[in-house]
C-alpha positions as CSV (number, residue, x, y, z in Angstrom):
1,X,-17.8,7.5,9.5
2,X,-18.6,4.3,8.2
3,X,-15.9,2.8,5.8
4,X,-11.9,3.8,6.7
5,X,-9.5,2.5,4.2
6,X,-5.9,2.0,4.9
7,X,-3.1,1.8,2.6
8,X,-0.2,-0.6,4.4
9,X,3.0,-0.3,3.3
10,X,4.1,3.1,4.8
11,X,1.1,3.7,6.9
12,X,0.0,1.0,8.8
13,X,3.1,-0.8,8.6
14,X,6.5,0.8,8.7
15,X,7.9,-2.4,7.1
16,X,8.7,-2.4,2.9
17,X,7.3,-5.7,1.8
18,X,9.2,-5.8,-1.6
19,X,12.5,-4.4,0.6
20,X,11.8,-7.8,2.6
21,X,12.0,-9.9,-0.3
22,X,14.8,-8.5,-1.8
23,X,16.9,-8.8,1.2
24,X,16.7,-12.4,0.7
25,X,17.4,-12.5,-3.1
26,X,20.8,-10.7,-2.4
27,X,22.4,-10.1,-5.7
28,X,20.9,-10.4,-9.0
29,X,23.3,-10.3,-12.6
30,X,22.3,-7.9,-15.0
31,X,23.6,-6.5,-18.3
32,X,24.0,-2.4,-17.8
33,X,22.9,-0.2,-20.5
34,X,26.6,-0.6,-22.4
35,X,26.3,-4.3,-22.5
36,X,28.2,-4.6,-19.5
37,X,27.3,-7.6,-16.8
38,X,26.6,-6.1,-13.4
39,X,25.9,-7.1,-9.9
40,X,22.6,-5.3,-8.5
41,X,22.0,-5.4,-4.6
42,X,17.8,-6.0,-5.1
43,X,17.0,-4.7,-1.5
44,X,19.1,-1.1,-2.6
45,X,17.0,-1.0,-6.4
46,X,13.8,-1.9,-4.7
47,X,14.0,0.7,-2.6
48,X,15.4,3.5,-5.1
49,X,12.3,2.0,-7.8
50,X,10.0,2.5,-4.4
51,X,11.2,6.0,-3.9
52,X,10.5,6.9,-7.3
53,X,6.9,5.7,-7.3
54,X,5.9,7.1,-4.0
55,X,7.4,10.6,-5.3
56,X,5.2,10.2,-8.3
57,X,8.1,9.9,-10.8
58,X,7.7,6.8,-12.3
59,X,3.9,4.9,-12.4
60,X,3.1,2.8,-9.8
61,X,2.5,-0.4,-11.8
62,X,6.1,0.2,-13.8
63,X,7.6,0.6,-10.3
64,X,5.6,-3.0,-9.3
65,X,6.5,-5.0,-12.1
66,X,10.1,-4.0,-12.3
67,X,10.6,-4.7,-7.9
68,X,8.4,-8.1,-8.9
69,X,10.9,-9.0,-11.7
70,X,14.3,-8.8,-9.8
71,X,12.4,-11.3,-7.7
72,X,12.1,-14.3,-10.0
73,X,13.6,-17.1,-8.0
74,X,13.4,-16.5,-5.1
75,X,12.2,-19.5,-3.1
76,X,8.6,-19.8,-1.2
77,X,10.6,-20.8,1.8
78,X,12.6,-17.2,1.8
79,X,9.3,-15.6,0.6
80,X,7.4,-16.8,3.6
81,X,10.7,-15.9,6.2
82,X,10.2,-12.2,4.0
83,X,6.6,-11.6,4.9
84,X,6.9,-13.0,8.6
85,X,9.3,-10.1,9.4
86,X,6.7,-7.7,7.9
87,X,5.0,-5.5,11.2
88,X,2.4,-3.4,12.1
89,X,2.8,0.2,13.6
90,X,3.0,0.5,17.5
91,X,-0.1,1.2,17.8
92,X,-2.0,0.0,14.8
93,X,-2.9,-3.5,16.2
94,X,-4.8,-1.4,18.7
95,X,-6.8,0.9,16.3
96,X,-7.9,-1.9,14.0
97,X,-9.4,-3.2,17.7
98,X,-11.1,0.0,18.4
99,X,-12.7,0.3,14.7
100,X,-14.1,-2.9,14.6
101,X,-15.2,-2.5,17.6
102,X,-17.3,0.7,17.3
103,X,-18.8,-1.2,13.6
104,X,-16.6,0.4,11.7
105,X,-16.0,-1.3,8.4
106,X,-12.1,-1.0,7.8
107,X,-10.3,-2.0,4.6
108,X,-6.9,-2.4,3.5
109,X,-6.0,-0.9,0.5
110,X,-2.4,-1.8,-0.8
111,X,-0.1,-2.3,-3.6
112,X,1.6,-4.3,-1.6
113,X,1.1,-8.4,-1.4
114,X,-2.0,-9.6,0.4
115,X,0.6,-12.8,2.3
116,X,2.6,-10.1,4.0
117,X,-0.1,-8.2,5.6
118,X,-2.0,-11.4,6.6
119,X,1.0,-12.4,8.4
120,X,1.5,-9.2,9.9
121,X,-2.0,-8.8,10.8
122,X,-2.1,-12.3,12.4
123,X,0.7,-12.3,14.3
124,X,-0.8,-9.4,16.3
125,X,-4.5,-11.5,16.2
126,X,-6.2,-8.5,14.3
127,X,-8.4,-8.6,11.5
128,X,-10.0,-6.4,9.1
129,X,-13.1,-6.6,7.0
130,X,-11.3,-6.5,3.5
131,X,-8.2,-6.6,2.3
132,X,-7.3,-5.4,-1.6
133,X,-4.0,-6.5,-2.4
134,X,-2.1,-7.7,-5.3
135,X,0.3,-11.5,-5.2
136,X,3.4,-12.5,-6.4
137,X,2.7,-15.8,-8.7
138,X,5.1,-18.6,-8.2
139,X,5.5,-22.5,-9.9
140,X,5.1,-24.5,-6.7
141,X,8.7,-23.8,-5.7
142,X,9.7,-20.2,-6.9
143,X,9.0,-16.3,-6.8
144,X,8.0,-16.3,-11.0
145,X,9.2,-12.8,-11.5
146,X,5.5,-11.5,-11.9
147,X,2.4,-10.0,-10.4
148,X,-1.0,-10.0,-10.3
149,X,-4.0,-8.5,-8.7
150,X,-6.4,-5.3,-9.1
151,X,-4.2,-3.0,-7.9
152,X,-1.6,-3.0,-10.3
153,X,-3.3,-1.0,-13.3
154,X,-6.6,-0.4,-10.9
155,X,-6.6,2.3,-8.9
156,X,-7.3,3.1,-5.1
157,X,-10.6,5.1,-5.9
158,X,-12.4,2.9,-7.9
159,X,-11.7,0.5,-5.0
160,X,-13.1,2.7,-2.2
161,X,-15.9,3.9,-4.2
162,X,-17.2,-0.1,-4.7
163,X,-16.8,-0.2,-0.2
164,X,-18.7,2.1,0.3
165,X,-21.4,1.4,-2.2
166,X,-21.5,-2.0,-0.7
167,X,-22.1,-0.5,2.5
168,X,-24.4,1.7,2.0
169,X,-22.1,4.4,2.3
170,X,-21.6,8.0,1.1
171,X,-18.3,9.1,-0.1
172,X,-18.5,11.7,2.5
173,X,-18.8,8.9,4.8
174,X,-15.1,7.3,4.2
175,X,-12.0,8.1,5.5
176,X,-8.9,7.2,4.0
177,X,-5.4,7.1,5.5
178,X,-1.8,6.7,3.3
179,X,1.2,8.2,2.5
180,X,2.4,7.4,-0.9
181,X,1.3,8.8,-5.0
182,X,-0.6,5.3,-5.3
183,X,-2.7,6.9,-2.6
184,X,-3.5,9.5,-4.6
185,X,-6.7,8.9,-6.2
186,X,-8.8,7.5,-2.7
187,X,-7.2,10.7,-0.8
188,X,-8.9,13.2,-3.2
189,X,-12.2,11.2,-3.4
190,X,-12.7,10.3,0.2
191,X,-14.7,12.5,2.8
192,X,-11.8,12.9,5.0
193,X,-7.7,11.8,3.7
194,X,-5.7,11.5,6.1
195,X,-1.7,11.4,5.6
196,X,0.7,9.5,7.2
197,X,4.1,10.9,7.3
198,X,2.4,11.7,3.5
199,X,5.3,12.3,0.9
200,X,5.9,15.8,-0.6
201,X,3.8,14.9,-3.6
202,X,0.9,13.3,-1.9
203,X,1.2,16.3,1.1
204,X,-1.3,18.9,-0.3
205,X,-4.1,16.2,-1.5
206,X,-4.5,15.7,2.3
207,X,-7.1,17.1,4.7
208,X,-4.9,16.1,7.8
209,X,-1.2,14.8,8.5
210,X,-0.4,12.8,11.3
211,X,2.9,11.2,12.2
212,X,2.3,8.2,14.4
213,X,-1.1,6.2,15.3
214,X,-1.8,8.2,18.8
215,X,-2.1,11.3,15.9
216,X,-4.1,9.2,13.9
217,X,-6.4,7.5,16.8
218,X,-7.7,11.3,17.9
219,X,-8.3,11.8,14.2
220,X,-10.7,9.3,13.6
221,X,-12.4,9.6,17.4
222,X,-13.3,13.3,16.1
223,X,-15.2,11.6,13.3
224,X,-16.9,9.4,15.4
225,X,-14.9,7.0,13.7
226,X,-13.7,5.2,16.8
C-alpha cells in the first residue's frame, strides 16, 4: 500500500479536541427556544452536537460551526493549554514510526484543528507526511467563534483521491482508517477502510474493524503496509 490516511479524533487519538476547548470555556449564556436565558455547560453540548455528527444525524459542517461558535472567547492562552492535553493512542506513536519507516506516505485526515494534532504528534516526536485539517480563527487574543479550512464543506474523498494522485497511487493502493460519518466518503473509496471502534452508521462501509492499534498494526503488516 502506498498512501494510508488517518482520521484523528476517534482513531488515532482518543482525545475530543472541541471537548478540550470547551472544558476550558466552562459556561456559556444563551437564550432557550422560549426566550428564556440559560446556562449551557460547552464541554456537555459539544459532545451531545459530536455524537450527533458522528451518528450521521446532523451534517458534519452544522455540527463544526455550531461546537466552533460556543467557542468565541475563549483565550489563545486556554486554547493552547486545550490542544496540549490532546494525545495519541498507546500505540499510535509507534505505527506512524513503522509507516514512515517502510516509505509509506501517511496522511492525516481530520475535521478536527490542525494545532491540536501538531501538538499531540510532537510531543511524542512523530511526524507525518500531510496533515488536512481545519483552524479555529482568532483576533490576536481570542477564539473568534468561527472556522475555517477544507474540511468543513470538503469532503474526506476528494482529499484522498488528490494523495494518491500526487503519489502516483491507485485508489486500490490506499488504505484508510476512522471511525466517525465524516469518514464516510474516503472509507467507501479507499482500497482497504479500516474502522476503528467505527460507529453503528459508519460500521458496514468498512472492510475491517479493529479496536486498538496492535489490531490495527497486523492490519496494515498484511498489506504490506508496514
Amino acid at each position: 500500500m502506498k498512501v494510508v490516511a488517518f482520521d484523528f479524533d476517534g482513531t488515532l487519538s482518543d482525545s475530543e479536541m472541541t471537548v478540550l476547548l470547551g472544558e476550558r470555556q466552562g459556561t456559556v449564556e444563551r437564550r432557550s427556544t422560549d426566550g428564556r436565558a440559560e446556562s449551557v455547560d460547552v464541554a456537555e453540548e459539544m459532545a451531545a452536537i459530536t455524537a450527533r455528527a458522528m451518528n450521521d444525524e446532523i451534517s458534519y459542517a452544522r455540527s463544526l460551526r455550531d461546537r466552533a461558535a460556543l467557542l468565541e472567547g475563549l483565550s489563545l492562552e486556554a486554547a493552547e493549554e486545550a490542544y496540549g492535553d490532546v494525545t495519541l493512542r498507546p500505540g499510535a506513536a509507534d505505527l506512524l514510526d513503522a509507516l514512515a519507516e517502510k516509505g509509506t506516505y501517511v496522511a492525516i485526515l481530520t475535521g478536527g484543528f490542525e494545532d491540536g494534532v501538531r501538538a499531540a504528534l510532537e510531543r511524542e516526536g512523530v511526524a507525518v507526511d500531510e496533515i488536512v485539517a481545519n483552524r479555529l480563527p482568532d483576533d490576536g487574543e481570542a477564539l473568534t467563534g468561527e472556522v475555517e479550512g477544507s474540511l468543513i464543506e470538503g469532503t474526506k474523498d476528494e482529499a484522498l483521491e488528490r494523495l494518491a494522485a500526487e503519489n502516483d497511487a491507485d485508489m486500490v493502493n490506499t488504505v484508510v482508517v476512522g471511525d466517525g460519518a465524516n469518514d464516510l466518503p474516503m472509507l467507501e473509496v479507499a482500497g482497504l477502510s479500516v474502522g476503528f471502534e467505527p460507529k453503528p452508521a459508519v460500521e458496514p462501509a468498512c472492510d475491517v474493524v479493529v479496536s486498538d492499534m496492535v489490531e490495527l498494526r497486523e492490519v496494515l503488516e498484511r498489506k504490506n503496509a508496514i
